[in-house]
GUVEX-333343 format. One line per field, with one value per residue: x, y, z of N, C-alpha, C, O in turn; residue number from 0; residue in one letter. Coordinates in Angstrom, 2 decimals, m for minus. Example, Ala and Ser with C-alpha at 12.3 -4.5 7.8 and 13.67 -1.06 7.14 Angstrom:
// GUVEX-333343
n.u: 13.19,12.85
n.v: m5.69,m2.25
n.w: 7.80,7.08
ca.u: 12.30,13.67
ca.v: m4.50,m1.06
ca.w: 7.80,7.14
c.u: 13.20,12.90
c.v: m3.30,0.03
c.w: 7.80,7.87
o.u: 14.24,13.41
o.v: m3.32,1.14
o.w: 8.46,8.04
i: 0,1
aa: a,s
This chain:
// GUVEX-333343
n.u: 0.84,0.53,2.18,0.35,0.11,1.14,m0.12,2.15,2.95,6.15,8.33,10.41,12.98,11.30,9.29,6.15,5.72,3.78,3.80,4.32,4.12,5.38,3.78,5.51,7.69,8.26,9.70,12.19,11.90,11.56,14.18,15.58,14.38,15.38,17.79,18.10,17.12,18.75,20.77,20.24,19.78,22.14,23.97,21.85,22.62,25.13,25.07,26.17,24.44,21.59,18.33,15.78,15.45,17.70,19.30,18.47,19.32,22.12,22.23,21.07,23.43,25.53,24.82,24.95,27.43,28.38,27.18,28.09,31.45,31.40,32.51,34.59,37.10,39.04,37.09,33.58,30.66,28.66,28.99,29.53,26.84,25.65,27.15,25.69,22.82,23.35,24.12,21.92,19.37,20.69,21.16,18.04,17.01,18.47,17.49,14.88,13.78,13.97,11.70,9.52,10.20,9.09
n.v: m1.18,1.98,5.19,7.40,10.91,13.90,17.72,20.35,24.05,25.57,27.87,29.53,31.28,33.68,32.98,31.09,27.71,24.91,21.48,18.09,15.49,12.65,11.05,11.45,12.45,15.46,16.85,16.37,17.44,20.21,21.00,20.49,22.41,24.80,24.87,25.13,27.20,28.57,28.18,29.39,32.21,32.82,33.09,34.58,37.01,37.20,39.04,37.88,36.12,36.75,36.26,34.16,31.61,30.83,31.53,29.01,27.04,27.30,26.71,24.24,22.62,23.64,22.03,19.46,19.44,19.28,16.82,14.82,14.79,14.32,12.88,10.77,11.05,8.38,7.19,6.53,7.24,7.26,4.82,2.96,2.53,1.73,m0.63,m1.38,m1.77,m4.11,m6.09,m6.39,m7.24,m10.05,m10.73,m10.68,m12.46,m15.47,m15.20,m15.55,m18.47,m19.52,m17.80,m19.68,m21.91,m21.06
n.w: 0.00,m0.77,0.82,2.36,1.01,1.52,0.62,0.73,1.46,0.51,0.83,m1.45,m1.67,m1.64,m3.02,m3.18,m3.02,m3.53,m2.65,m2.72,0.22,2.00,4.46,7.59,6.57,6.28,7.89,7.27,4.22,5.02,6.27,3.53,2.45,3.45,2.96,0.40,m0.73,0.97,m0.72,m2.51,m2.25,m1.46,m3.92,m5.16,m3.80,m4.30,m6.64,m8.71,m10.55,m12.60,m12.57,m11.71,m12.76,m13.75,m11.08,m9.77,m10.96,m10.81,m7.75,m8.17,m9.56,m7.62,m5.69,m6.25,m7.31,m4.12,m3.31,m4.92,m4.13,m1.72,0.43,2.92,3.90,2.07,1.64,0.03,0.12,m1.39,m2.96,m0.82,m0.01,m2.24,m1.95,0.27,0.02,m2.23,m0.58,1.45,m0.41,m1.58,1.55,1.80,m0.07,0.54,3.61,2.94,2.28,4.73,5.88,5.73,7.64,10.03
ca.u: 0.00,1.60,2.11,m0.31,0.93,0.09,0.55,1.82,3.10,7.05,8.65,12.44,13.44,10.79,8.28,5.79,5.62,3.07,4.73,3.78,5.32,4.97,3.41,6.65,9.23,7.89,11.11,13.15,11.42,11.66,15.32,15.68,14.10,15.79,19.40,18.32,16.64,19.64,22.09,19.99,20.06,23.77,23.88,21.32,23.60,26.43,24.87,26.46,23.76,20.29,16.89,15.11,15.87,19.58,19.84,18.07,20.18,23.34,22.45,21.34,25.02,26.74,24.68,24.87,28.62,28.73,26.74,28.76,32.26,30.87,33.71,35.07,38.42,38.88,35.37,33.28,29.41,27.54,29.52,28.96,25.29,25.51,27.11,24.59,21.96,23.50,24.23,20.73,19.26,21.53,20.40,16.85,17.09,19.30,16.65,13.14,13.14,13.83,10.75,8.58,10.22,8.62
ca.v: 0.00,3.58,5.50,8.56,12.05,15.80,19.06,21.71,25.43,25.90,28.97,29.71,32.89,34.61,32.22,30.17,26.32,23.18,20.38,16.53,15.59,11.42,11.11,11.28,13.12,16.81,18.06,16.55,17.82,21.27,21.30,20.88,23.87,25.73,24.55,25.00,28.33,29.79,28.57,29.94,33.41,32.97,32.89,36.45,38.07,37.47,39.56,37.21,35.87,37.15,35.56,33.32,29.99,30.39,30.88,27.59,25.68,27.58,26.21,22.81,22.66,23.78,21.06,18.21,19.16,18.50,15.55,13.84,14.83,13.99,11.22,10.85,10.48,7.48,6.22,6.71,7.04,6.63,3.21,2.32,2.39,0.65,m2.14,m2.21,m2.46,m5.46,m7.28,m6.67,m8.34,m11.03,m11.40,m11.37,m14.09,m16.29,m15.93,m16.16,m19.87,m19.77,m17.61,m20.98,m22.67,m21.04
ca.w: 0.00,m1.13,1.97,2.27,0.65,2.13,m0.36,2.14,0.78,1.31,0.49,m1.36,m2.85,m1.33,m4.32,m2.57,m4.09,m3.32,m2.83,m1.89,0.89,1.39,6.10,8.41,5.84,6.27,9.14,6.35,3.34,5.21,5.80,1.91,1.87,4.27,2.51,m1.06,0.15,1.67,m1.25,m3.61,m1.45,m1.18,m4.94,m5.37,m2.82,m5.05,m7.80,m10.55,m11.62,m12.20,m12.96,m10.59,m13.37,m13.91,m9.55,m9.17,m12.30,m10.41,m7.09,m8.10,m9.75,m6.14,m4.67,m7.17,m6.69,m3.29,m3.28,m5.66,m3.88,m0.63,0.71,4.37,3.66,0.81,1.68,m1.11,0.78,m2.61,m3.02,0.21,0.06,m3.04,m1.67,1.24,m0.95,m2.58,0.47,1.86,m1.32,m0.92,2.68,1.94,m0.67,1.62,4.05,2.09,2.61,6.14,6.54,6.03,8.55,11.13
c.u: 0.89,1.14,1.29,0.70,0.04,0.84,1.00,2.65,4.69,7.13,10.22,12.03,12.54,9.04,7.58,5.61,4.64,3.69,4.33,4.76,4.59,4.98,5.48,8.52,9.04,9.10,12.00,12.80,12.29,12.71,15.89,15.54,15.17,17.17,19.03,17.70,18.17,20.76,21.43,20.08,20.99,24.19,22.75,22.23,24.77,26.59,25.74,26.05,22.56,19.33,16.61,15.52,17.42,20.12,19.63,19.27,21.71,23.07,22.26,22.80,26.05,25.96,24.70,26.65,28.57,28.36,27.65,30.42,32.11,31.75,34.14,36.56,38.42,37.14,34.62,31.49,28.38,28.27,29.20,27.90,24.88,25.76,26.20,23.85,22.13,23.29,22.90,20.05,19.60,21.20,19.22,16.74,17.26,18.04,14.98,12.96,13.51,12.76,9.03,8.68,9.44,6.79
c.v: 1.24,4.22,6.89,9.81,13.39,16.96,20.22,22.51,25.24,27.44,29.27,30.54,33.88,33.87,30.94,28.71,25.72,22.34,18.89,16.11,14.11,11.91,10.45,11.67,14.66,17.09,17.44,17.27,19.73,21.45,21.36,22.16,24.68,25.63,24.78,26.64,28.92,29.71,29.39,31.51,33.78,33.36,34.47,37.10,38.77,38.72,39.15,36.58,35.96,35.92,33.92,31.45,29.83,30.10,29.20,26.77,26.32,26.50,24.55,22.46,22.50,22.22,19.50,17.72,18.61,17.21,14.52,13.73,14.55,12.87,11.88,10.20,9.53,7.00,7.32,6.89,6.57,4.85,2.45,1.50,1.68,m0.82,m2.39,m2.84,m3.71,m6.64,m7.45,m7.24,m9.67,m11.97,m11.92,m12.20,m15.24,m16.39,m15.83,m17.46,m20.19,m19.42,m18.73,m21.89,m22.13,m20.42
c.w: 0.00,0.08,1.83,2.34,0.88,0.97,0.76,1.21,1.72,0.27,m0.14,m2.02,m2.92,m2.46,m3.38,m3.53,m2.97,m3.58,m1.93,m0.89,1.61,4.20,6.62,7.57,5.15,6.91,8.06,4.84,3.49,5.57,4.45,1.48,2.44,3.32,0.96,m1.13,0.28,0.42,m2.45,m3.75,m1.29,m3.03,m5.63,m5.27,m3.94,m6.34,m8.61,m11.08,m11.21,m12.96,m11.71,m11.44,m13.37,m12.44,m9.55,m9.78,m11.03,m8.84,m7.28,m8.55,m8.87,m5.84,m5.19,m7.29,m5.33,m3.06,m3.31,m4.88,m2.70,m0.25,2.43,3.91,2.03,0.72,1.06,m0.21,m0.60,m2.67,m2.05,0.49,m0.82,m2.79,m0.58,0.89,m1.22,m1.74,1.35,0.55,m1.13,0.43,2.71,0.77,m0.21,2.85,4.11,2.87,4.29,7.17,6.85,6.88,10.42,10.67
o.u: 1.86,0.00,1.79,1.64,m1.11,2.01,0.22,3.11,4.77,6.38,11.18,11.05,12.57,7.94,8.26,5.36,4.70,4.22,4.13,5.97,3.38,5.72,6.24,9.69,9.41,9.73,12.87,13.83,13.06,12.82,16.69,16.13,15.89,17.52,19.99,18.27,18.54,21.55,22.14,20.33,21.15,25.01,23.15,22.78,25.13,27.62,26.23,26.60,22.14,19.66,17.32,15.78,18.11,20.89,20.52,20.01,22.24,23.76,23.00,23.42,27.05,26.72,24.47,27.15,28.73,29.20,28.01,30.84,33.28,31.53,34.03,36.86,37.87,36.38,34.76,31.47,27.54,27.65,28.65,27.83,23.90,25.12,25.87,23.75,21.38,22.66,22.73,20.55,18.83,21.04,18.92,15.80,16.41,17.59,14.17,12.22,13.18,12.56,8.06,7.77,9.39,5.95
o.v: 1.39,4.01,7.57,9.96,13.76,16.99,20.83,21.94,24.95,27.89,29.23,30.65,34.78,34.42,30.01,28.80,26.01,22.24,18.79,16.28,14.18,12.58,9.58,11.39,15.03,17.86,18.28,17.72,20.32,22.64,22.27,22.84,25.26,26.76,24.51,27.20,29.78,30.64,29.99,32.10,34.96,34.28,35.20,37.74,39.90,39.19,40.01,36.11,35.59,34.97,33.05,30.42,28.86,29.18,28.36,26.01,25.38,25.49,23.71,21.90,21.78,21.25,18.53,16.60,17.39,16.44,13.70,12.58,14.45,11.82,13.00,9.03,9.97,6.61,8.52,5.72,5.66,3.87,1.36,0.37,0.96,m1.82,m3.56,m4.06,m4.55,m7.68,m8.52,m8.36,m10.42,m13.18,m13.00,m12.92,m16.11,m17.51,m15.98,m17.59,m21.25,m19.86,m18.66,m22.68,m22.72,m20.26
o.w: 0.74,0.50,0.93,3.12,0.61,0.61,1.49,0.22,2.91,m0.60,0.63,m2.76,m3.76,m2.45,m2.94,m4.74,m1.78,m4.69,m0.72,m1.02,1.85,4.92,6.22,7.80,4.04,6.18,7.84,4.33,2.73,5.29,4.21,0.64,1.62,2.98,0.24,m2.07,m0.51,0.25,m3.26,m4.80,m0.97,m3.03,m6.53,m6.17,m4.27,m6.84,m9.35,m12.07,m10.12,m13.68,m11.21,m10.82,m13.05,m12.15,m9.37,m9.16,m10.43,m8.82,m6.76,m7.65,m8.95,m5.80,m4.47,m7.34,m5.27,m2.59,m2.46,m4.93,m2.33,m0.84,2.90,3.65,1.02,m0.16,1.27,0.18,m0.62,m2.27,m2.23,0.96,m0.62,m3.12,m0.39,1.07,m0.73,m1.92,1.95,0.58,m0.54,0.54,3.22,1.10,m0.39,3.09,5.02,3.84,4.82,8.31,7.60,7.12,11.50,11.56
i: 0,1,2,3,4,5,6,7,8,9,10,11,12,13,14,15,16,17,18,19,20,21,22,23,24,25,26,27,28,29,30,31,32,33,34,35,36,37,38,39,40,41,42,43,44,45,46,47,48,49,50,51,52,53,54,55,56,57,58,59,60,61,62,63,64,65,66,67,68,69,70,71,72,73,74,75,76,77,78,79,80,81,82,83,84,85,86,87,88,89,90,91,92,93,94,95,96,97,98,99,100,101
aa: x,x,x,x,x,x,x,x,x,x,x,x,x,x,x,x,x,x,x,x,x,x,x,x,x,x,x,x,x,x,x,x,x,x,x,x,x,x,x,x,x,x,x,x,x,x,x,x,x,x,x,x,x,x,x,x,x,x,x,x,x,x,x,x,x,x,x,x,x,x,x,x,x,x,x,x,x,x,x,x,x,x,x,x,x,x,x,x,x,x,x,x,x,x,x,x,x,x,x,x,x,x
Protein backbone atom coordinates (compact mmCIF):
# COMPACT_ATOMS: atom_id res chain seq x y z
CA UNK A 1 0.00 0.00 0.00
CA UNK A 2 1.60 3.58 -1.13
CA UNK A 3 2.11 5.50 1.97
CA UNK A 4 -0.31 8.56 2.27
CA UNK A 5 0.93 12.05 0.65
CA UNK A 6 0.09 15.80 2.13
CA UNK A 7 0.55 19.06 -0.36
CA UNK A 8 1.82 21.71 2.14
CA UNK A 9 3.10 25.43 0.78
CA UNK A 10 7.05 25.90 1.31
CA UNK A 11 8.65 28.97 0.49
CA UNK A 12 12.44 29.71 -1.36
CA UNK A 13 13.44 32.89 -2.85
CA UNK A 14 10.79 34.61 -1.33
CA UNK A 15 8.28 32.22 -4.32
CA UNK A 16 5.79 30.17 -2.57
CA UNK A 17 5.62 26.32 -4.09
CA UNK A 18 3.07 23.18 -3.32
CA UNK A 19 4.73 20.38 -2.83
CA UNK A 20 3.78 16.53 -1.89
CA UNK A 21 5.32 15.59 0.89
CA UNK A 22 4.97 11.42 1.39
CA UNK A 23 3.41 11.11 6.10
CA UNK A 24 6.65 11.28 8.41
CA UNK A 25 9.23 13.12 5.84
CA UNK A 26 7.89 16.81 6.27
CA UNK A 27 11.11 18.06 9.14
CA UNK A 28 13.15 16.55 6.35
CA UNK A 29 11.42 17.82 3.34
CA UNK A 30 11.66 21.27 5.21
CA UNK A 31 15.32 21.30 5.80
CA UNK A 32 15.68 20.88 1.91
CA UNK A 33 14.10 23.87 1.87
CA UNK A 34 15.79 25.73 4.27
CA UNK A 35 19.40 24.55 2.51
CA UNK A 36 18.32 25.00 -1.06
CA UNK A 37 16.64 28.33 0.15
CA UNK A 38 19.64 29.79 1.67
CA UNK A 39 22.09 28.57 -1.25
CA UNK A 40 19.99 29.94 -3.61
CA UNK A 41 20.06 33.41 -1.45
CA UNK A 42 23.77 32.97 -1.18
CA UNK A 43 23.88 32.89 -4.94
CA UNK A 44 21.32 36.45 -5.37
CA UNK A 45 23.60 38.07 -2.82
CA UNK A 46 26.43 37.47 -5.05
CA UNK A 47 24.87 39.56 -7.80
CA UNK A 48 26.46 37.21 -10.55
CA UNK A 49 23.76 35.87 -11.62
CA UNK A 50 20.29 37.15 -12.20
CA UNK A 51 16.89 35.56 -12.96
CA UNK A 52 15.11 33.32 -10.59
CA UNK A 53 15.87 29.99 -13.37
CA UNK A 54 19.58 30.39 -13.91
CA UNK A 55 19.84 30.88 -9.55
CA UNK A 56 18.07 27.59 -9.17
CA UNK A 57 20.18 25.68 -12.30
CA UNK A 58 23.34 27.58 -10.41
CA UNK A 59 22.45 26.21 -7.09
CA UNK A 60 21.34 22.81 -8.10
CA UNK A 61 25.02 22.66 -9.75
CA UNK A 62 26.74 23.78 -6.14
CA UNK A 63 24.68 21.06 -4.67
CA UNK A 64 24.87 18.21 -7.17
CA UNK A 65 28.62 19.16 -6.69
CA UNK A 66 28.73 18.50 -3.29
CA UNK A 67 26.74 15.55 -3.28
CA UNK A 68 28.76 13.84 -5.66
CA UNK A 69 32.26 14.83 -3.88
CA UNK A 70 30.87 13.99 -0.63
CA UNK A 71 33.71 11.22 0.71
CA UNK A 72 35.07 10.85 4.37
CA UNK A 73 38.42 10.48 3.66
CA UNK A 74 38.88 7.48 0.81
CA UNK A 75 35.37 6.22 1.68
CA UNK A 76 33.28 6.71 -1.11
CA UNK A 77 29.41 7.04 0.78
CA UNK A 78 27.54 6.63 -2.61
CA UNK A 79 29.52 3.21 -3.02
CA UNK A 80 28.96 2.32 0.21
CA UNK A 81 25.29 2.39 0.06
CA UNK A 82 25.51 0.65 -3.04
CA UNK A 83 27.11 -2.14 -1.67
CA UNK A 84 24.59 -2.21 1.24
CA UNK A 85 21.96 -2.46 -0.95
CA UNK A 86 23.50 -5.46 -2.58
CA UNK A 87 24.23 -7.28 0.47
CA UNK A 88 20.73 -6.67 1.86
CA UNK A 89 19.26 -8.34 -1.32
CA UNK A 90 21.53 -11.03 -0.92
CA UNK A 91 20.40 -11.40 2.68
CA UNK A 92 16.85 -11.37 1.94
CA UNK A 93 17.09 -14.09 -0.67
CA UNK A 94 19.30 -16.29 1.62
CA UNK A 95 16.65 -15.93 4.05
CA UNK A 96 13.14 -16.16 2.09
CA UNK A 97 13.14 -19.87 2.61
CA UNK A 98 13.83 -19.77 6.14
CA UNK A 99 10.75 -17.61 6.54
CA UNK A 100 8.58 -20.98 6.03
CA UNK A 101 10.22 -22.67 8.55
CA UNK A 102 8.62 -21.04 11.13
Amino acid sequence: MAEAAETIEVTILGRPYRVSCKEGEREALMRAVAYLDAKMSEIKQSGKVTGTDRIAVMAALNIAHELLSMKLGDFDIGEAKRRIRAIEAKLDAALAPQEKLF
